[in-house]
C-alpha distance (Angstrom), angle and dihedral (degrees) to the residues before:
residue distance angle dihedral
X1 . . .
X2 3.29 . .
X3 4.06 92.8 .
X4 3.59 85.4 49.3
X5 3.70 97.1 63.7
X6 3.31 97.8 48.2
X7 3.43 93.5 57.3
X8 4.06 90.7 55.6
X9 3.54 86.7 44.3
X10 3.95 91.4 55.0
X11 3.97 86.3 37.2
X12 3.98 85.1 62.6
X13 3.43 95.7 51.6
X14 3.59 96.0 45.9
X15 3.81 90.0 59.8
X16 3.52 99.2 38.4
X17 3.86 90.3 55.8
X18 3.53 93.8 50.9
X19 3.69 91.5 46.5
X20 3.38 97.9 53.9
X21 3.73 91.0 70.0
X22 4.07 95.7 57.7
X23 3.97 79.5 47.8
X24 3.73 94.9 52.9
X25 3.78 111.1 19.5
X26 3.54 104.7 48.3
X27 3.76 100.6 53.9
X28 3.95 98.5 76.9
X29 4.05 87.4 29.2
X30 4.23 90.6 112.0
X31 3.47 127.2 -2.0
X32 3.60 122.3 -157.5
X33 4.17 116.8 -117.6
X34 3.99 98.0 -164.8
X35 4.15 124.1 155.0
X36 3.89 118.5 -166.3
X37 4.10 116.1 -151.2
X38 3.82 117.5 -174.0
X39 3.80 111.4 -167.2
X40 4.07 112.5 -170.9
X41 3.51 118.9 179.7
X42 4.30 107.3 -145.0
X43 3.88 98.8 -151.8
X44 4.05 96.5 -169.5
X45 3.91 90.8 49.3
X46 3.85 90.4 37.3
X47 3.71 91.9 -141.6
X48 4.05 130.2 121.9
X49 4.22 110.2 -130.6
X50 3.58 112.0 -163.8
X51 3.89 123.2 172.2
X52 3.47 112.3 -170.7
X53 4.61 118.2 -155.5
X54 3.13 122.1 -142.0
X55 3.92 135.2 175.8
X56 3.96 101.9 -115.3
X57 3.75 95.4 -136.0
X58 3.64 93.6 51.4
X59 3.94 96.6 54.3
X60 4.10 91.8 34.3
X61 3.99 78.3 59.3
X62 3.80 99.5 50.5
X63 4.08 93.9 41.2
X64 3.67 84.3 48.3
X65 3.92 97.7 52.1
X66 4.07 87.6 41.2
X67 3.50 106.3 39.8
X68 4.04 123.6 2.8
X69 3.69 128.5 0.9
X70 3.85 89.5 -147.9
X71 4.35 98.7 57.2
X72 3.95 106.7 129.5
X73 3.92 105.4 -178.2
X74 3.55 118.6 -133.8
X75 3.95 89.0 7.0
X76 3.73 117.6 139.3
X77 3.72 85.4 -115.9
X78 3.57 101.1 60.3
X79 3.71 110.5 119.3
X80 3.66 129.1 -162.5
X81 3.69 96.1 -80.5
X82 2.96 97.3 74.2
X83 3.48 90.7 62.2
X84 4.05 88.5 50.1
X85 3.75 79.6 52.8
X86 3.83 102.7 58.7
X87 3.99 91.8 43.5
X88 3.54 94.4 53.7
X89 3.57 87.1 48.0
X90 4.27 100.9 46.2
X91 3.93 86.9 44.1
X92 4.04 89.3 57.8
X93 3.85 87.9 37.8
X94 3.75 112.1 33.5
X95 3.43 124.7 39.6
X96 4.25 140.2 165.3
X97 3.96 133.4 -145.8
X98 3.67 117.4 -169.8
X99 3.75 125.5 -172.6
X100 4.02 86.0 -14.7
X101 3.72 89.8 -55.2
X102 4.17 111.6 114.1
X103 4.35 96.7 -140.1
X104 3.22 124.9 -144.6
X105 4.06 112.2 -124.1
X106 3.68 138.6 -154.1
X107 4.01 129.8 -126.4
X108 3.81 100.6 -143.6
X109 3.77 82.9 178.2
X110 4.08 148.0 -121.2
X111 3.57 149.4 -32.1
X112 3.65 125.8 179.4
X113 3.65 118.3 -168.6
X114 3.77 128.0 145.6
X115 3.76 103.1 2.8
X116 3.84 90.1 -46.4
X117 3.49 145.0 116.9
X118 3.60 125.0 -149.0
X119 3.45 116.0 -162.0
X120 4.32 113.9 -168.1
X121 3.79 111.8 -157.1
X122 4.19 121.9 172.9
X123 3.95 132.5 -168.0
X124 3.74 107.9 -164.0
X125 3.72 129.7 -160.4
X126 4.13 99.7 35.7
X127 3.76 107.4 150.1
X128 3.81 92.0 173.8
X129 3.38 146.1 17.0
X130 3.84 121.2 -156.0
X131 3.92 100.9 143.4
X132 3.68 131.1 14.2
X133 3.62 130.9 179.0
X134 3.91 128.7 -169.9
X135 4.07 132.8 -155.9
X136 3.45 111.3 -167.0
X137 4.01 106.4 175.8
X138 3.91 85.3 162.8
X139 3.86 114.2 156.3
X140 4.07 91.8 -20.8
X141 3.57 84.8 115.9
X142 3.82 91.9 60.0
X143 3.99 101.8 33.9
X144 3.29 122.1 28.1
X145 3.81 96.1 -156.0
X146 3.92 91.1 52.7
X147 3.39 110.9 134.0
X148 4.09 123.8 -156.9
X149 3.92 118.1 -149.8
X150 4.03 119.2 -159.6
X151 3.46 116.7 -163.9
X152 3.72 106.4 -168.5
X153 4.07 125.3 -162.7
X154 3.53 106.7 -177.2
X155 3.74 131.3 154.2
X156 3.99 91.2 -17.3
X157 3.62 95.1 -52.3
X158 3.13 123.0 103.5
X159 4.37 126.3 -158.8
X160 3.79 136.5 178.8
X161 3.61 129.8 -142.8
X162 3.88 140.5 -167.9
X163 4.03 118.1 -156.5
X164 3.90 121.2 -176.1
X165 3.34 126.0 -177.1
X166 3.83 90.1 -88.7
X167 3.91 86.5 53.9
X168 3.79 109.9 45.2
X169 4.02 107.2 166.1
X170 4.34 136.0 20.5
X171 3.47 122.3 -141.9
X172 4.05 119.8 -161.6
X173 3.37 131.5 -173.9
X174 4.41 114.0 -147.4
X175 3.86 88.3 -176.6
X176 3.92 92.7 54.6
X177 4.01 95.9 22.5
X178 4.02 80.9 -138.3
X179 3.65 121.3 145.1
X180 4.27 110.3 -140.2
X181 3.93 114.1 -167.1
């Protein structure tokens, strides 16, 4: 009997040791690099509002690699720069084309809250909007398995896209309603 309990006892050690590795191992195994971009288009007020999410670490990371090794988002410390910093970087990495016509955007700014960035972009004076097309290189350059949602809300319909590095922009059509890759 004795013999017997032993073994259990060494069985339960055995499979709590080679738990503890699934436990442990697996939880930093792949992390997910994902951006969400939600593009409304305000009719009455003429003006396209997009607010673009990003994880803070992600985007401290890239500014840091391109710019300054010392750039803490949201930190008390954060000068204007940085600012400087992240719309030189969205107007190399993010850009609109309405009706044919690439538009020129505004950064209204930043909010970090909650491990996220916020970025606040406008285009003023847009009476219409028959075709738009997004290119969303955000973060590609750092991760290679980034991945770049658009949400768009435009003339009461509303449509979701996925880019990947292989697929940087969208293009849709509201005449047509057709999607082009």
């Amino acid at each position: 009997m004795v013999c017997l309990l032993k073994k259990i006892k060494r069985v339960k050690y055995m499979v709590v040791f080679c738990c503890i590795p699934f436990m442990f191992g697996f939880t930093n195994l792949h992390k997910y690099y994902v951006s969400i971009t939600k593009v409304d288009y305000i009719k009455n007020e003429k003006a396209i509002q997009i607010t673009t999410r990003l994880f803070t670490d992600d985007f401290e990371k890239l500014l840091q690699t391109r710019y300054n090794k010392n750039i803490i988002l949201g930190d008390s410390l954060e000068t204007k720069k940085t600012d400087e910093h992240i719309k030189h970087y969205l107007k190399n990495n993010f850009s609109v084309t309405v009706n044919n016509q690439k538009v020129d955007y505004k950064f209204l700014g930043k909010a970090c809250k909650d491990d996220i960035v916020r970025c606040y972009l406008e285009i003023s004076n847009i009476d219409s909007i028959e075709s738009i097309v997004i290119k969303n290189k955000i973060l590609f350059d750092l991760y290679n398995d980034q991945q770049n949602i658009i949400k768009l809300n435009i003339n009461a319909k509303q449509h979701n896209y996925l880019l990947t590095a292989h697929r940087v922009s969208i293009s849709h059509n509201y005449n047509k309603n057709k999607f082009k890759p």
